[in-house]
C-alpha positions in Angstrom: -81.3 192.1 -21.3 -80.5 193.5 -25.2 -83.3 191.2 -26.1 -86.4 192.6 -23.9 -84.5 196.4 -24.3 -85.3 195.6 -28.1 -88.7 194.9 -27.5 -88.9 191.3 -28.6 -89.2 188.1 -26.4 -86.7 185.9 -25.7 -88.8 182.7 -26.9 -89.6 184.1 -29.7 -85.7 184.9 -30.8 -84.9 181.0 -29.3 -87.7 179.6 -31.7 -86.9 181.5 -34.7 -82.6 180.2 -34.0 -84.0 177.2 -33.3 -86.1 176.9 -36.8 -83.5 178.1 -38.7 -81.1 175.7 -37.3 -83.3 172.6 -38.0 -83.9 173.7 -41.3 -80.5 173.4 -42.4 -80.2 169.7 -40.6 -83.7 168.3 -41.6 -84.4 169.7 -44.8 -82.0 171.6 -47.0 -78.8 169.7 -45.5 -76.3 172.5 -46.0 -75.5 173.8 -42.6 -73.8 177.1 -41.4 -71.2 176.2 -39.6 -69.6 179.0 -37.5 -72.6 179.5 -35.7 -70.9 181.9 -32.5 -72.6 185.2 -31.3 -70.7 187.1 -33.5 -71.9 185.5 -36.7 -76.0 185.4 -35.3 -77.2 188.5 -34.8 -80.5 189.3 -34.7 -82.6 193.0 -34.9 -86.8 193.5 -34.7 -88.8 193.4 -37.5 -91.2 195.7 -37.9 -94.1 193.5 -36.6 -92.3 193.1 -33.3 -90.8 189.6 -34.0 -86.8 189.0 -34.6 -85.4 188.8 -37.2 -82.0 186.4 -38.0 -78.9 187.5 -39.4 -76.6 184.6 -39.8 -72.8 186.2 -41.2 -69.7 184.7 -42.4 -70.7 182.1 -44.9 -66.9 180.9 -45.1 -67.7 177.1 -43.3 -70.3 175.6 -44.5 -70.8 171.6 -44.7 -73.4 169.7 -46.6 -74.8 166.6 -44.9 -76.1 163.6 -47.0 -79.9 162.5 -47.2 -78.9 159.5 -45.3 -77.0 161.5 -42.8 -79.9 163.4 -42.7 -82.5 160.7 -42.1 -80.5 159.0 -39.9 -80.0 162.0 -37.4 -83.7 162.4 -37.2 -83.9 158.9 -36.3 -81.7 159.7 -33.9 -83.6 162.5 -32.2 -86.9 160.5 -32.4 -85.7 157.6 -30.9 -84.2 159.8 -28.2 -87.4 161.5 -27.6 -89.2 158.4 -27.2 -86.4 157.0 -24.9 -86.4 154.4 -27.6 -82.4 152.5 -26.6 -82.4 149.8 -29.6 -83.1 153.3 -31.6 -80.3 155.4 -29.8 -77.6 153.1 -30.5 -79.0 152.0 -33.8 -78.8 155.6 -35.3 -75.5 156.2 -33.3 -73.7 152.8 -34.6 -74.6 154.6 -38.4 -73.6 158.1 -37.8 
C-alpha cells in the first residue's frame, strides 16, 4: 500500500481526512465539495504524520448554523440510538 510505502499509518491519514472533514461540517460550515481521490491527496510531513492536500476549490457549499446544529443533533442522537432524535433531526434537514 502507497500509504505504509510512504512511511505513515493508515489511521493516522483516516483521522487527519476525517478531522478535516468535520471541521468544515461542525465548525466553519463551508464545505469542499468534490471530495474524490484526485482532489485529496496527501504526502508526509516531516515529523512522520500526513499531511492533507485538498485541490480544486471550484464546488464549495456553505451550510447554515442551523443546518449545522441540526446535523450534529443528528449524529448524536444516532450515536445514542436515540429514534425520537433520528427522525426529529431528519424531519428538519
Amino acid at each position: 500500500e502507497e500509504v505504509e510505502r510512504a512511511g505513515l499509518k493508515k489511521s493516522d491519514l483516516a483521522t487527519l481526512i476525517s478531522s478535516v472533514f468535520q471541521s468544515q461540517i461542525f465548525q466553519s460550515g463551508f464545505i469542499h465539495c468534490d471530495p474524490h481521490p484526485a482532489n485529496v491527496l496527501w504526502r508526509p510531513k516531516a515529523n512522520g504524520k500526513p499531511q492533507l492536500i485538498l485541490v480544486d476549490h471550484g464546488l464549495y457549499k456553505e451550510i447554515s448554523d442551523d443546518f449545522r446544529l441540526t446535523y450534529a443533533q443528528l449524529w448524536k442522537s444516532l450515536l445514542t440510538a436515540d429514534i425520537n432524535g433520528i427522525k426529529k433531526s431528519c424531519g428538519t434537514l
